[in-house]
TORPA-831328 format. One record per residue (C-alpha): residue number from 1; residue in one letter; x, y, z. Coordinates in nm, 3 decimals, padded with zeros to 5 digits. Layout:
# TORPA-831328
<NUM, "A", <X, Y, Z>>,
...
# end
This chain:
# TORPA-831328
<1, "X", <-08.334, -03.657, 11.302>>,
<2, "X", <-08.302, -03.800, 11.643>>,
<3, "X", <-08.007, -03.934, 11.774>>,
<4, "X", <-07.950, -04.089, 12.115>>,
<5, "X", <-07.818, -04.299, 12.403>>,
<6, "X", <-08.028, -04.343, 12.662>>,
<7, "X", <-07.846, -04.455, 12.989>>,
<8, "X", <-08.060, -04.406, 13.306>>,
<9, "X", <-07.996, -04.570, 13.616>>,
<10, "X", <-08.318, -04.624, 13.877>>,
<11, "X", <-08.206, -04.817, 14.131>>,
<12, "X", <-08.076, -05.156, 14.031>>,
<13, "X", <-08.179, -05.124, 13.690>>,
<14, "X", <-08.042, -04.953, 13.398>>,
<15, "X", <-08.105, -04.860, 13.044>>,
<16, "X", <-07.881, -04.830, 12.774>>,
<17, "X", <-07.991, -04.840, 12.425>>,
<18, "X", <-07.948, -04.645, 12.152>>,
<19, "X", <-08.199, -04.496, 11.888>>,
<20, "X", <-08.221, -04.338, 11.589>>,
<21, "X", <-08.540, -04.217, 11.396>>,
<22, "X", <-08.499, -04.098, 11.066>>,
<23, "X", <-08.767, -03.765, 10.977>>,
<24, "X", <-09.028, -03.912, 10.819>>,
<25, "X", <-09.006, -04.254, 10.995>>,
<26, "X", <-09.192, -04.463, 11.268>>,
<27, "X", <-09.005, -04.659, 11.458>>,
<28, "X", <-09.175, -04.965, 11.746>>,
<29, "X", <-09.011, -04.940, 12.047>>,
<30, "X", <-09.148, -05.368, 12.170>>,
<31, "X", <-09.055, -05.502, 12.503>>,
<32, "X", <-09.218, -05.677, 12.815>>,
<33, "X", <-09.330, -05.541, 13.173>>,
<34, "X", <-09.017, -05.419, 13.302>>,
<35, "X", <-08.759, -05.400, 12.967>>,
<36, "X", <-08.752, -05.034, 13.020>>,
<37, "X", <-08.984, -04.895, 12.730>>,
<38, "X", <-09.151, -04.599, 12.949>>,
<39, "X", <-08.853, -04.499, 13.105>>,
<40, "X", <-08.666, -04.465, 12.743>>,
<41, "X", <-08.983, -04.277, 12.655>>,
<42, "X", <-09.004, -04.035, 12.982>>,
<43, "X", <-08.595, -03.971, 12.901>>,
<44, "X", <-08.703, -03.845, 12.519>>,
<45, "X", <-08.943, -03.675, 12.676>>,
<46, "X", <-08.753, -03.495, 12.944>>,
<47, "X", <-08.925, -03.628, 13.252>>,
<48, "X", <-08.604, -03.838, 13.312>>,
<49, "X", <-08.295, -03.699, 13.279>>,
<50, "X", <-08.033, -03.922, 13.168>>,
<51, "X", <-07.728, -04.073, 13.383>>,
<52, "X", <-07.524, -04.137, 13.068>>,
<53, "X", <-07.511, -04.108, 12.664>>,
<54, "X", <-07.678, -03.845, 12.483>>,
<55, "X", <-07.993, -03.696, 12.333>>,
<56, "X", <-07.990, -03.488, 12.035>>,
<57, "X", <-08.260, -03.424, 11.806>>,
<58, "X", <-08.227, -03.211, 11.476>>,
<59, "X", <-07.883, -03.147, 11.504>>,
<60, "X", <-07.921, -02.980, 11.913>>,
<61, "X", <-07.840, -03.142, 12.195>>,
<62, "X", <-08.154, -03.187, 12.461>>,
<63, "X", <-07.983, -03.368, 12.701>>,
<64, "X", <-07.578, -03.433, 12.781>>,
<65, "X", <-07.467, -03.552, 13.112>>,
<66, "X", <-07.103, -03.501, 13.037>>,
<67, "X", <-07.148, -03.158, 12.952>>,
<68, "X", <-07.466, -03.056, 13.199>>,
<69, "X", <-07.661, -02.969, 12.918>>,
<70, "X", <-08.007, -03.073, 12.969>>,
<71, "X", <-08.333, -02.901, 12.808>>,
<72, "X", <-08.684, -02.942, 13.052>>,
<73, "X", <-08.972, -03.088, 12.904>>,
<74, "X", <-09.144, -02.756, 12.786>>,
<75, "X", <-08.863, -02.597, 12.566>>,
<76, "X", <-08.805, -02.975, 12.386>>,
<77, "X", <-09.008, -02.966, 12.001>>,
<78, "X", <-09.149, -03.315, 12.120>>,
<79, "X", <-09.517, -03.411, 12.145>>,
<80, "X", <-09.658, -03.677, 12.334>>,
<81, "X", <-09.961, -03.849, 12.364>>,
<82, "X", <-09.966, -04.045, 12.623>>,
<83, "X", <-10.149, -04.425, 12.690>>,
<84, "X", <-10.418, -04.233, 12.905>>,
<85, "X", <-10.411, -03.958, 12.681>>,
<86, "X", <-10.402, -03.721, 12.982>>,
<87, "X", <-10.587, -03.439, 12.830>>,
<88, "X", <-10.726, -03.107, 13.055>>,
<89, "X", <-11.030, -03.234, 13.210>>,
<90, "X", <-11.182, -02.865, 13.268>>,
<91, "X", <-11.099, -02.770, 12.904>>,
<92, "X", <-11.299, -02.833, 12.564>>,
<93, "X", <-11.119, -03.021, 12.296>>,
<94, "X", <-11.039, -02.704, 12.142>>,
<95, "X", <-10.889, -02.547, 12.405>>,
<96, "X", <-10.646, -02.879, 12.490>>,
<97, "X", <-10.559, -02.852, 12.148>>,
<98, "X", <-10.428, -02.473, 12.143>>,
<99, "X", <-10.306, -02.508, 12.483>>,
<100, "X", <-09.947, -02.612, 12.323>>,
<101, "X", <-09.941, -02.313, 12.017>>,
<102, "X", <-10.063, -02.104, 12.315>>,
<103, "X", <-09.782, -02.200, 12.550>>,
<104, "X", <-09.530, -02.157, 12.242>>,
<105, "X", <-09.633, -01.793, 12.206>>,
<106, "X", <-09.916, -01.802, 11.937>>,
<107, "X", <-10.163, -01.548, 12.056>>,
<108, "X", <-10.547, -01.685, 12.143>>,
<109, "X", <-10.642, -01.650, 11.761>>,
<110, "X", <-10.380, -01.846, 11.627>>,
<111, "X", <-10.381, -02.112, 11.846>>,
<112, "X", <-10.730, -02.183, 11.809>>,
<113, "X", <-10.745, -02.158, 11.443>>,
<114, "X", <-10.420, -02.439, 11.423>>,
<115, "X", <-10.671, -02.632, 11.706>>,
<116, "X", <-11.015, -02.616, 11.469>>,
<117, "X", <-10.753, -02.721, 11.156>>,
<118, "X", <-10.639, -03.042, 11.344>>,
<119, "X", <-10.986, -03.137, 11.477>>,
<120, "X", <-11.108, -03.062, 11.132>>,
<121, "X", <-10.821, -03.327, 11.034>>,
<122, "X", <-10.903, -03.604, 11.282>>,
<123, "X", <-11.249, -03.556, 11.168>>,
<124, "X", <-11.340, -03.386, 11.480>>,
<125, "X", <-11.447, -03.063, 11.339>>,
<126, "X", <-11.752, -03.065, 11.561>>,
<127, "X", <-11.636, -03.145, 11.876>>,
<128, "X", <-11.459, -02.890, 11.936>>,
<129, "X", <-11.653, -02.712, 12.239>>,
<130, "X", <-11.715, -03.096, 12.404>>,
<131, "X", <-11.498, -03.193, 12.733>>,
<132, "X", <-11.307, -03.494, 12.776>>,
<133, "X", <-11.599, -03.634, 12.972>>,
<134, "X", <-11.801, -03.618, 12.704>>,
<135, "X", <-11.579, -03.824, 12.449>>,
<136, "X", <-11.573, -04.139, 12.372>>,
<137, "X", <-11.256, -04.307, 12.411>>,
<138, "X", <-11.143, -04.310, 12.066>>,
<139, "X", <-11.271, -03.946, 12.026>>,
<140, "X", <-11.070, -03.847, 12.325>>,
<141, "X", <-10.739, -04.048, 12.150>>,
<142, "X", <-10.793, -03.844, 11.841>>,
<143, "X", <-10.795, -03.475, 12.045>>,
<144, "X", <-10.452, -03.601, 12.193>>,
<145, "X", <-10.306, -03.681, 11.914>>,
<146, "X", <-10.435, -03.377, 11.735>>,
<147, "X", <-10.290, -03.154, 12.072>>,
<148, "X", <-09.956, -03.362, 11.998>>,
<149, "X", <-09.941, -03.283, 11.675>>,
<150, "X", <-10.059, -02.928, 11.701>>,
<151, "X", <-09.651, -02.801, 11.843>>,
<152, "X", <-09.602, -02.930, 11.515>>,
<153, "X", <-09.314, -03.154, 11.714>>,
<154, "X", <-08.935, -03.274, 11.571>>,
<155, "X", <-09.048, -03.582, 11.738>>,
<156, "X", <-09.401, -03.743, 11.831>>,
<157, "X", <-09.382, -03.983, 12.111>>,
<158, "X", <-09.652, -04.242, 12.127>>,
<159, "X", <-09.710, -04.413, 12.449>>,
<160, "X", <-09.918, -04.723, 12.432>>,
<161, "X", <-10.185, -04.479, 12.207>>,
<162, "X", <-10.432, -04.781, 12.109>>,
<163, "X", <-10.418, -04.975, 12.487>>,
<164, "X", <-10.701, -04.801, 12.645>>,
<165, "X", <-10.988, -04.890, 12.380>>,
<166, "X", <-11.191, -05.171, 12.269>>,
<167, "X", <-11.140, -05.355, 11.991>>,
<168, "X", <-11.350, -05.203, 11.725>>,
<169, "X", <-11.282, -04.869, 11.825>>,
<170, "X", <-10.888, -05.017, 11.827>>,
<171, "X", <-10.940, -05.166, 11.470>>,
<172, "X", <-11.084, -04.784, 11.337>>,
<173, "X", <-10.826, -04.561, 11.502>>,
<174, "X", <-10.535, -04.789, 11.421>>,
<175, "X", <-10.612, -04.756, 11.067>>,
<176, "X", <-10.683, -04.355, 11.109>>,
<177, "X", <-10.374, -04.313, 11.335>>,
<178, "X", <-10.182, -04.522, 11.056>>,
<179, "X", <-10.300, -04.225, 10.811>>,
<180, "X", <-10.148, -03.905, 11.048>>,
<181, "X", <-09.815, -04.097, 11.100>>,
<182, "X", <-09.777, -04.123, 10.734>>,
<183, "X", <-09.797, -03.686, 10.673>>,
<184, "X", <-09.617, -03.645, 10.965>>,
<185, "X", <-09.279, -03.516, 10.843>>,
<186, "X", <-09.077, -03.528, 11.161>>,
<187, "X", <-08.956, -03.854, 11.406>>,
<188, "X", <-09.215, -04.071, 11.507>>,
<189, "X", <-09.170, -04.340, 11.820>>,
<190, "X", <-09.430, -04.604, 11.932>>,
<191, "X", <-09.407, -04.735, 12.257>>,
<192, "X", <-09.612, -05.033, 12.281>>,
<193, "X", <-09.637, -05.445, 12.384>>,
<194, "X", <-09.889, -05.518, 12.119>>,
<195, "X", <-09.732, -05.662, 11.802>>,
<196, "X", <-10.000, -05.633, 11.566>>,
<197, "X", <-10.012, -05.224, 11.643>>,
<198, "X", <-09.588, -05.262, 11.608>>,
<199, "X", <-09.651, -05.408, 11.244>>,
<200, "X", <-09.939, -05.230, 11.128>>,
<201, "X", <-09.792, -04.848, 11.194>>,
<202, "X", <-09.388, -04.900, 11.210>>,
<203, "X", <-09.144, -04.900, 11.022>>,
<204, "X", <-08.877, -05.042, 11.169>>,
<205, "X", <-08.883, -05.231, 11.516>>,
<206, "X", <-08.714, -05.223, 11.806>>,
<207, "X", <-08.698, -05.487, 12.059>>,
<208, "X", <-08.549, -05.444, 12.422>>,
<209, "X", <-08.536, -05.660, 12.715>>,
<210, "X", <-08.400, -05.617, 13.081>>,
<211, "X", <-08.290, -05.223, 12.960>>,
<212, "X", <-08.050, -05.343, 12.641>>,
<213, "X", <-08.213, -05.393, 12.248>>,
<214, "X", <-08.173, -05.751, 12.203>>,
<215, "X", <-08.275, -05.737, 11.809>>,
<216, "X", <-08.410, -05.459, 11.523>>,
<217, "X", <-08.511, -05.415, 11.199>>,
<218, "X", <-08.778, -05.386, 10.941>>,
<219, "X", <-09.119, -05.593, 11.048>>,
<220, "X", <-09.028, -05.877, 10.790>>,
<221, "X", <-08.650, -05.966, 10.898>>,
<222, "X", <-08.767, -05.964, 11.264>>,
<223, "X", <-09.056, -06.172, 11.227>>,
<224, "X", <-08.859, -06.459, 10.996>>,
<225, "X", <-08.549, -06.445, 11.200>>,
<226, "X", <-08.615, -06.391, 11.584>>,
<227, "X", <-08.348, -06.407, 11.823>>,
<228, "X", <-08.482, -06.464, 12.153>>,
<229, "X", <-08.771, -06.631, 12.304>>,
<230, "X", <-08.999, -06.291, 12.392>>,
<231, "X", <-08.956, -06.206, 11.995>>,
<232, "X", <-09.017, -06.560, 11.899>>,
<233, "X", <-09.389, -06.555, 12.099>>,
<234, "X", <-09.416, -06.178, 11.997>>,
<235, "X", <-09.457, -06.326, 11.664>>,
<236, "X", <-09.582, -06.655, 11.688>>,
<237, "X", <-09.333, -06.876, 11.634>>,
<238, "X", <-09.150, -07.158, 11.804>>,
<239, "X", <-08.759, -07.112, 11.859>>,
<240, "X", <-08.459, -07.316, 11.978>>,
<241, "X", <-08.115, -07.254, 11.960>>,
<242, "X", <-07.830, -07.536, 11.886>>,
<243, "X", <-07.541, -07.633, 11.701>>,
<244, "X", <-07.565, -07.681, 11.323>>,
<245, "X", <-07.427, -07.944, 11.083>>,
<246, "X", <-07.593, -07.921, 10.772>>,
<247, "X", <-07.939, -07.985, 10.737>>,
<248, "X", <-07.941, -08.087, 11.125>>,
<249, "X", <-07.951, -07.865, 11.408>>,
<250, "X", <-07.839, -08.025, 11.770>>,
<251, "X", <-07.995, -07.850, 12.095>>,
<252, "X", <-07.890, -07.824, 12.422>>,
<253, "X", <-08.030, -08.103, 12.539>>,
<254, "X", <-07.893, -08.354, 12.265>>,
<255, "X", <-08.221, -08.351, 12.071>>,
<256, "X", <-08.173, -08.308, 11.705>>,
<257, "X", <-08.412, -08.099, 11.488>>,
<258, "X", <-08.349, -08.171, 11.040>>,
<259, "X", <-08.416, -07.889, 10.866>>,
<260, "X", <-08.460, -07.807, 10.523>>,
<261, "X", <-08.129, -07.468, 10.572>>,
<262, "X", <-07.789, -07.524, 10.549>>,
<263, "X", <-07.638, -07.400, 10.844>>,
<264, "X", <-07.309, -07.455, 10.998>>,
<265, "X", <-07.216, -07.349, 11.366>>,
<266, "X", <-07.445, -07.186, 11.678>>,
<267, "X", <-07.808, -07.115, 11.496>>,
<268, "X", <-08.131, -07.082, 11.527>>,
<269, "X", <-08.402, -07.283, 11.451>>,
<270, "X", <-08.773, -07.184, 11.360>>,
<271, "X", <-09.096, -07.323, 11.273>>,
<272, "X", <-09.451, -07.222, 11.300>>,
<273, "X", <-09.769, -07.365, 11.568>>,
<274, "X", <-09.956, -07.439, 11.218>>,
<275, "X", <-09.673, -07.641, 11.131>>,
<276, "X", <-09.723, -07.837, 11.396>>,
<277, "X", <-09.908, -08.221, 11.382>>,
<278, "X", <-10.058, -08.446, 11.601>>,
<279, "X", <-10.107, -08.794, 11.634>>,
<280, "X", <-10.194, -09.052, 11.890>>,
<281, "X", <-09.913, -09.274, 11.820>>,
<282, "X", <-09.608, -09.170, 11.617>>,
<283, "X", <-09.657, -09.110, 11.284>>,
<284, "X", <-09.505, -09.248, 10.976>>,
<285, "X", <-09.439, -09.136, 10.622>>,
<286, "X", <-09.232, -08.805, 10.562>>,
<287, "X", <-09.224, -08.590, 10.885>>,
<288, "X", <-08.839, -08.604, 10.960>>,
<289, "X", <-08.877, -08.458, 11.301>>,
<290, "X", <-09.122, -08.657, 11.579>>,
<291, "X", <-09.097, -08.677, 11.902>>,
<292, "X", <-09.370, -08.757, 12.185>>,
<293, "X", <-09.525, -08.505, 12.395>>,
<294, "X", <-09.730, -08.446, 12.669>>,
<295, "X", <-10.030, -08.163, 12.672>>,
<296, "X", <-10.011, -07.912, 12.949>>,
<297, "X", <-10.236, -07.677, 12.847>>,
<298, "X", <-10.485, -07.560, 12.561>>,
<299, "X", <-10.651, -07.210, 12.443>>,
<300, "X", <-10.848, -07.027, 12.203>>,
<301, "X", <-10.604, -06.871, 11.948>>,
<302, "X", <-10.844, -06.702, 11.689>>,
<303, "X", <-11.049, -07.008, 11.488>>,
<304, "X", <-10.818, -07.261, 11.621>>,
<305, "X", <-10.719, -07.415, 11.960>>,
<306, "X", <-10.324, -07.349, 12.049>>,
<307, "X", <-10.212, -07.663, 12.228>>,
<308, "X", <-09.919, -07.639, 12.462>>,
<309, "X", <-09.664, -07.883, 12.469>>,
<310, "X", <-09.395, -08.079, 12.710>>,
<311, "X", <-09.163, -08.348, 12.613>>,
<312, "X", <-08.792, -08.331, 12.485>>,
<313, "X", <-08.848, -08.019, 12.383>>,
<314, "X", <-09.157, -07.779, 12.419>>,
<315, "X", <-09.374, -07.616, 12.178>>,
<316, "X", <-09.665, -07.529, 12.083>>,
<317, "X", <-09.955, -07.627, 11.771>>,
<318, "X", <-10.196, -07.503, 11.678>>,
<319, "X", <-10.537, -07.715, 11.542>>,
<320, "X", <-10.889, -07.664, 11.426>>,
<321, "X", <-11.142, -07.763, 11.679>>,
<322, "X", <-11.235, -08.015, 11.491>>,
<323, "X", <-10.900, -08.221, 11.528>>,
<324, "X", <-10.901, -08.168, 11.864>>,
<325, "X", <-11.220, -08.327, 11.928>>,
<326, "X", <-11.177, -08.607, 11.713>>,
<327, "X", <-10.804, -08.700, 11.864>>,
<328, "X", <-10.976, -08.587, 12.266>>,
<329, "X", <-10.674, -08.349, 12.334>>,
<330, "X", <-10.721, -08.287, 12.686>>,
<331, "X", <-10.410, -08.135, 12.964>>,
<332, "X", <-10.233, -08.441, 12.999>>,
<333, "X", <-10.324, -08.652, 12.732>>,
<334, "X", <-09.975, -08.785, 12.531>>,
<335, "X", <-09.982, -08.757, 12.190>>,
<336, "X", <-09.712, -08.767, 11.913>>,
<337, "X", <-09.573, -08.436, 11.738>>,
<338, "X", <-09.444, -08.389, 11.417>>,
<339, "X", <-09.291, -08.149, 11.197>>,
<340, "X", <-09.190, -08.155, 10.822>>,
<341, "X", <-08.808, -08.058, 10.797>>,
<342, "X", <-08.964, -07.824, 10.452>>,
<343, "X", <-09.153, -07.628, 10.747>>,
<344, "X", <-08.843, -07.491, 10.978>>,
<345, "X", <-08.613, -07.262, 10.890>>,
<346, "X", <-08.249, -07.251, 11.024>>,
<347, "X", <-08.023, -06.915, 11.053>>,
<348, "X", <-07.733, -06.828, 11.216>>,
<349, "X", <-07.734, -06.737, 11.569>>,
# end
């Protein structure tokens, strides 16, 4: 359903990806600050024309540099809601929500019969005469999506739709929003930095950095197999990249990392925090990998503490509380790391 290239050139930076959303399909658009994920999404939307490539959606072209076809931002069928949702301040929820049939030519009736039906279907049925002010934030989320939705669009764009709420409200409206991108029959893209949102509504992922997709896929090959370090702390895992021989991976730096793959040539390796032990003076027994380490820094990370680490190679562990107290893990402190070669997994790089 949508098919594209996105080259844009702002100053010294440029995008170039390309994308393709299937009808029917969600697809995360993952980055950090600065990879170029709003300006991809701007581009769909027709707020920033393109310097190269293509855009064409359902079969039309919306935007062709080479041929000096582009389509503004009103005639495209996309919808957008975007992370500040952006709604008419001076309007009810009803009216923002049959301000798009209205601008597409439905007359007054129509349009606000196809608003109080998508209201009705965000389970906002009586909110309709209430103004933005007098939403709460996921109340107001739910009216833009419903006014996105309401073009009945070829393609939804999603920018950041979950960023502006608190967590509960975050935990309800994922799971809602989850719902309407499921019945939605056309192209669906998330724009987003928060991983758990990314898994919980995609289908597929895409990753970008510095304006070029550095990996993709379905959630499960890109969280077992990431291939650079943003992915790699997206999803919680530590990474290094070496040469292979066998069951042993060699880094960089000459440190050597057993693992329980096969692997021969450049590859990856992988293992998790969880995965990781400590002890005040190196270990013995069956951990094939140990190496001594020095704490730089420690956090909160859900019921456990996540303790960072320096030393031939860094990394980071997670433990209970409890083991931290009782082995007084402080910044600084040097301890002894070790991981079980069962508990990494190698891959090709």
């Amino acid at each position: 359903m949508l098919d594209a290239h996105l080259v844009v050139d702002r100053g010294t930076f440029r995008l170039d990806i390309a994308l393709t959303i299937a009808a029917g399909e969600v697809v995360a658009l993952l980055g950090p600050n600065g990879a170029g994920k709003t300006t991809a999404l701007r581009a769909l939307a027709g707020l920033q024309p393109l310097t190269g490539g293509h855009l064409t959606l359902a079969g039309a072209d919306l935007d062709r540099p080479a041929r000096r076809v582009w389509t503004p931002p009103e005639r495209r069928p996309i919808g957008v809601v975007f992370q500040d949702y952006l709604l008419f301040p001076h309007l009810t929820a009803a009216d923002n929500v049959a301000f798009g049939p209205r601008r597409r030519g439905a007359d007054r009736r129509t349009a606000h019969a196809t608003a109080e039906a998508w209201l009705t279907r965000v389970g906002l049925a009586d909110y309709g005469r209430r103004r933005p002010r007098q939403l709460s934030g996921g109340q107001a989320q739910r009216v833009a999506l419903a006014r996105a939705l309401a073009v009945d669009p070829t393609l939804l764009l999603l920018d950041e739709p979950l960023a502006a709420l608190d967590a509960r409200t975050r935990l309800d409206t994922r799971a809602e929003l989850h719902r309407h991108l499921a019945a939605h029959p056309g192209a669906t893209l998330l724009v987003t930095h928060d991983p758990l949102d990314a898994l919980v509504l995609a289908d597929r992922l895409v990753i970008v950095e510095d304006g070029h997709v550095v990996q993709e896929g379905d959630a499960a090959t890109v969280t077992a197999r990431p291939r650079t370090d943003y992915v790699a702390r997206l999803v919680g895992l530590n990474l290094y990249r070496g040469r292979a021989d066998g069951h042993t991976v060699r880094l960089a730096d000459g440190f050597a990392l057993t693992c329980d793959d096969r692997v021969d040539g450049d590859a990856f390796v992988v293992f998790r925090p969880a995965a990781v032990a400590l002890h005040p003076s190196r270990p013995d027994g069956s951990p094939r990998n140990t190496w001594p380490a020095t704490i730089t820094g420690i956090q909160r990370h859900g019921d456990n503490l996540r303790v960072q680490l320096d030393g031939p190679i860094a990394a980071a562990a997670d433990v209970t509380p409890a083991a931290a107290a009782h082995l007084h893990l402080a910044p600084g402190e040097q301890v002894w790391a070790a991981v079980k070669a069962i508990e990494t997994h190698a891959y090709p790089a």
